[in-house]
C-alpha positions in Angstrom: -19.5 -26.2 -7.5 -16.7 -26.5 -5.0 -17.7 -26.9 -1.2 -15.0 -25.3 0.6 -14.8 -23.9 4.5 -17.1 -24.3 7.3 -20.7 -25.7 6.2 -23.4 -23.0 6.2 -27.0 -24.4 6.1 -28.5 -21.2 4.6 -26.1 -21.2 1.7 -26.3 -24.9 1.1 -30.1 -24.4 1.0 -30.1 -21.6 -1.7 -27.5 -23.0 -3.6 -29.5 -26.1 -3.6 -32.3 -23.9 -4.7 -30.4 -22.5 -7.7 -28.6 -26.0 -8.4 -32.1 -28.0 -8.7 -33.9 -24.7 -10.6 -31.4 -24.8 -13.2 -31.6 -28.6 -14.3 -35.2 -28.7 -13.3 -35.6 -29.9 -17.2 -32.8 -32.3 -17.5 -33.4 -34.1 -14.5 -37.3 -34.4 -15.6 -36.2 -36.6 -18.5 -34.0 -38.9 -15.8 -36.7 -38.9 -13.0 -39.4 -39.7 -15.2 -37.7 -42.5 -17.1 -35.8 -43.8 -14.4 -37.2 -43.7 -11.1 -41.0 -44.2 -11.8 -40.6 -47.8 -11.1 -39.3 -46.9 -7.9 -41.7 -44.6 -6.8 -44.5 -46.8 -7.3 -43.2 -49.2 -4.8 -42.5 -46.5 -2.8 -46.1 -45.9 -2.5 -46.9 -49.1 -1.9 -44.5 -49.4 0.5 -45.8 -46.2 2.4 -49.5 -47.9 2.2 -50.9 -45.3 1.1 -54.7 -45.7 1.3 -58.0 -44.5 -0.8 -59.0 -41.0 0.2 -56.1 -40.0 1.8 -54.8 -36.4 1.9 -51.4 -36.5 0.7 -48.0 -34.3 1.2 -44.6 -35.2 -0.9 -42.0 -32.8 0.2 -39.4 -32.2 -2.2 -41.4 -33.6 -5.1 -38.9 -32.6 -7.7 -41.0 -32.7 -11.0 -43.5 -35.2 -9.1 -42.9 -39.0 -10.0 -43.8 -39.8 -6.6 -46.6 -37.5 -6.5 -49.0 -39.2 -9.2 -47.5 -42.3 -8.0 -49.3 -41.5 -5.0 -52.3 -39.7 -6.6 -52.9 -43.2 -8.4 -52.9 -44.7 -4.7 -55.2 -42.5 -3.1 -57.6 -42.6 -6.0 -60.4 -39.7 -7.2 -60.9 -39.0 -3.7 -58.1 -38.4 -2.3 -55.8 -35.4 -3.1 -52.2 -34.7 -3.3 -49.6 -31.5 -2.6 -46.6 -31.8 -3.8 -44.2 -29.2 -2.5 -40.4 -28.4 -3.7 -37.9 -25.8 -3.5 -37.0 -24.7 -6.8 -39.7 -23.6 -9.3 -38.2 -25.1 -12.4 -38.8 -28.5 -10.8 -42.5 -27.6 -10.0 -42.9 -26.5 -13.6 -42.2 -29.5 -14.9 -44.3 -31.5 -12.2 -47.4 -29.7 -13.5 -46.2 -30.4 -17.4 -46.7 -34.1 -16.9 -51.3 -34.7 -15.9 -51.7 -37.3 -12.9 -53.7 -40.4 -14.8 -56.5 -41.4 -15.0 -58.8 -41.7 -11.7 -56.0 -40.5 -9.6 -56.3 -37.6 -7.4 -55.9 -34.4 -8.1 -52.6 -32.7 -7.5 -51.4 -29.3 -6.2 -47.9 -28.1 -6.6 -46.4 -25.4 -4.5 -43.0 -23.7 -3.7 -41.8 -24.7 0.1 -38.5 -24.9 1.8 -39.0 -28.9 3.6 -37.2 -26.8 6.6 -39.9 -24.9 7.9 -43.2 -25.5 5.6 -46.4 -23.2 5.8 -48.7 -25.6 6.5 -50.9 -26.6 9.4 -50.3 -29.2 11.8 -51.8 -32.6 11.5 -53.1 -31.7 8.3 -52.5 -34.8 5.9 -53.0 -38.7 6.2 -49.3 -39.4 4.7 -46.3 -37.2 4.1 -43.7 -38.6 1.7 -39.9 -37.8 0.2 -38.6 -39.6 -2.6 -34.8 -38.7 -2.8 -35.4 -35.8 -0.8 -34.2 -36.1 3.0 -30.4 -36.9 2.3 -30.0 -33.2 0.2 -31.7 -31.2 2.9 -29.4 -29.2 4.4 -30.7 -29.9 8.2 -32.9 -33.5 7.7 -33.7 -33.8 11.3 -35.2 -30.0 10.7 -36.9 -31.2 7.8 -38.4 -34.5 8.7 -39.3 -32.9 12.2 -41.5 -30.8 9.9 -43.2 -33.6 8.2 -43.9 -35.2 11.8 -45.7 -31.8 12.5 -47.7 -31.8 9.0 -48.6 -35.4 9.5 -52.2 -36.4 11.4 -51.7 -38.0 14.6 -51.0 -41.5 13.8 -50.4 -40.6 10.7 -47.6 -42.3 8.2 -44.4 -40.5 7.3 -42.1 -42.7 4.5 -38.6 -41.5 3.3 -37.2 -42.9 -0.2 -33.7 -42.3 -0.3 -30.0 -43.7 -1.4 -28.3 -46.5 -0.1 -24.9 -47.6 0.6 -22.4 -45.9 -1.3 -20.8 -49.3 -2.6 -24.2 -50.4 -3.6 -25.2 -47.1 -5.4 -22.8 -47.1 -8.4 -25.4 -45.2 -9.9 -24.9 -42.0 -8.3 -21.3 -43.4 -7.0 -19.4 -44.4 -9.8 -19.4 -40.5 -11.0 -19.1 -38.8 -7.3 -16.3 -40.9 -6.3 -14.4 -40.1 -9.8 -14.9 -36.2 -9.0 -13.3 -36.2 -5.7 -10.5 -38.3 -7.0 -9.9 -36.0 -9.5 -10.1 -32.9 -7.0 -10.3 -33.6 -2.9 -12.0 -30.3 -1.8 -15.2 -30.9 -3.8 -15.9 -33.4 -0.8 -18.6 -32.1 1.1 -17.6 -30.3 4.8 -17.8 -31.9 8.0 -21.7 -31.5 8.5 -22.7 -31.1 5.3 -25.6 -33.7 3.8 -24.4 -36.7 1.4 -26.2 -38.3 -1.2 -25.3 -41.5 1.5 -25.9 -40.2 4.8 -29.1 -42.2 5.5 -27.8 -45.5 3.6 -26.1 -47.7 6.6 -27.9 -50.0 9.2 -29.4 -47.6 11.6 -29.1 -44.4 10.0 -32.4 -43.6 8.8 -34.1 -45.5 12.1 -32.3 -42.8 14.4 -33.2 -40.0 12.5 -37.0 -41.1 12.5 -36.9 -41.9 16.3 -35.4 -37.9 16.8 -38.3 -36.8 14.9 -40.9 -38.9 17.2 -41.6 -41.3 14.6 -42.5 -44.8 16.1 -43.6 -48.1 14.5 -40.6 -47.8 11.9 -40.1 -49.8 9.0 -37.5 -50.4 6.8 -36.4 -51.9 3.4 -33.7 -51.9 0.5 -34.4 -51.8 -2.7 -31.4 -52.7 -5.3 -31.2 -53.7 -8.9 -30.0 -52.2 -11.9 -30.3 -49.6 -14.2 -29.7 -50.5 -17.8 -28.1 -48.2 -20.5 -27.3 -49.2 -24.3 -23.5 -48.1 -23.5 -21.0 -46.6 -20.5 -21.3 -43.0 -22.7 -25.4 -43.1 -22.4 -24.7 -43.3 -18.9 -22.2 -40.8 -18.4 -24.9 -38.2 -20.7 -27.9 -39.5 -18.7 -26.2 -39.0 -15.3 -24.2 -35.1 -16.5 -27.1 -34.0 -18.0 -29.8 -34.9 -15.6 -27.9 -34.2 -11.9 -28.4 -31.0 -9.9 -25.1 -30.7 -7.8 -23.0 -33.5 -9.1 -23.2 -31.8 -12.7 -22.3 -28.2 -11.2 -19.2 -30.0 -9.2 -17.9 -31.1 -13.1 -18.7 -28.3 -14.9 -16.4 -26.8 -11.9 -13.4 -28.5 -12.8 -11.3 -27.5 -15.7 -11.2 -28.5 -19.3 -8.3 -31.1 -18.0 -10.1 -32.5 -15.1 -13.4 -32.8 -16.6 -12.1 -34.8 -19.2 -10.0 -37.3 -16.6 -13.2 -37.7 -14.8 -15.2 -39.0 -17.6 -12.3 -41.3 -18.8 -12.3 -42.9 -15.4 -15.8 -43.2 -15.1 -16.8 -44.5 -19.1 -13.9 -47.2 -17.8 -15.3 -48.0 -14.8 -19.0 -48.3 -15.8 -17.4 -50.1 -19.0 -16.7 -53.1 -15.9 -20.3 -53.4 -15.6 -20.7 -55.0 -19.0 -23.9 -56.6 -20.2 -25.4 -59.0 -23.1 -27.2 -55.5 -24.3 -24.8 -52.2 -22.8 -24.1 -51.7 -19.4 -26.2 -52.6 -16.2 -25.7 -49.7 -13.3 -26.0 -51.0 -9.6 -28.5 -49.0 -7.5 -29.7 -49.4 -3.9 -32.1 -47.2 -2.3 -33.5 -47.6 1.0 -36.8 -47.1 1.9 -38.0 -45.9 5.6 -42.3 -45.8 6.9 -43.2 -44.6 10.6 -46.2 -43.4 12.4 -47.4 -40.1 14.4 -47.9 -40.7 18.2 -51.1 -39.6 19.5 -53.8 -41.5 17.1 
């Protein structure tokens, strides 16, 4: 998938619709395998409380969700919302465990959500807010859905030399062809990655009390070609900018990458870099 001319929200968001819908499955397998870890410190980190009500806003098929419904315990509930209806699908294949809260899964667009103001105790995104076409739209949203003095907490990418996970293959596919970088405008998967970033974009949306914190470590696979299957099979855009490319430039692009990851050598396979960095801050008015 080639992003070419001026950036259009609308079309970014339907694409992203259609993009995330069609590897809904795929990207299960990575999510739940990969980034479970992640989300329960994520929930921790959001301190999510017993009882609570809880939103997660592009839930994607919902590690974070019954990472948070084990937080908020039996009494507590959770919605988790997404886009695309594949990725909800497989969110309600996998049951929340034991003495966790129950969990709702619906279809809503993160830029203007049908939901009632100061409605829920927390409202969280894991490795949502840096693929919504307008984040300050979106996380303006989850200031609105949140209770006054109520937590919103953002999971999302880091620096793009930290994250060779997602970096190591994006960077090969623009080498290989300069227009698949994204417009001027346009959302990266490292927008919200750099000091300050994610604090301004909180502080537009009213968000006070911020916190912040980096997660980094690795990501281990038997061999650089697990990787390369893991990461083409399981990614929503990132797999529709290869299968763009011809038969030529497809197979240029996983040379450079199997070499490259190959440089990241371990006693057992390959160890991936990743950095994500996490972002909590309150509702005014409690």
């Amino acid at each position: 998938m080639k992003e070419t001319g001026a950036f259009d929200p609308a079309t970014h968001t339907a694409e992203s619709r259609a993009v995330w819908n069609e590897a809904a499955e795929r990207y299960a397998k990575l999510s739940n395998s990969l980034f479970a870890r992640t989300a329960e410190e994520f929930a921790d980190f959001a301190g999510l409380r017993k009882k609570w009500r809880v939103l997660d806003v592009a839930c994607g098929p919902g590690v974070a969700s019954r990472a948070a419904a084990a937080k908020v315990g039996e009494r507590g509930s959770v919605l988790g919302v997404d886009l695309a209806p594949g990725m909800l699908a497989q969110a309600r294949a996998v049951p929340a465990s034991r003495r966790s809260a129950p969990i709702q899964y619906a279809e809503m667009d993160a830029h203007a959500l049908p939901l009632e103001d100061n409605s829920f105790d927390a409202v969280i995104s894991q490795l949502g807010l840096m693929l919504f076409s307008s984040p300050d739209r979106a996380l303006s949203e989850m200031a609105r859905a949140a209770k006054p003095g109520g937590v919103v907490a953002c999971l999302v990418q880091g620096r793009r030399e930290k994250m060779l996970f997602t970096s190591l293959i994006l960077h090969a596919l623009v080498e290989c062809d300069p227009s698949l970088r994204a417009p001027e405008g346009a959302p990266t998967l490292y927008t919200f990655g750099p000091d300050g970033a994610i604090d301004a974009a909180f502080a537009r949306a009213g968000l006070r009390e911020l916190s912040t914190k980096r997660l980094s470590g690795v990501f281990r696979f038997a061999s650089p070609e697990e990787y390369w299957d893991v990461m083409t099979e399981g990614a929503g855009r990132t797999g529709a900018m290869l299968r763009g490319l011809d038969e030529k430039g497809q197979a240029w692009v996983k040379k450079t990458v199997l070499r490259r990851a190959a440089k990241n050598k371990a006693r057992s396979g390959v160890e991936i870099p990743y950095e994500f960095m996490m972002a909590r801050g309150f509702k005014a008015g409690a």
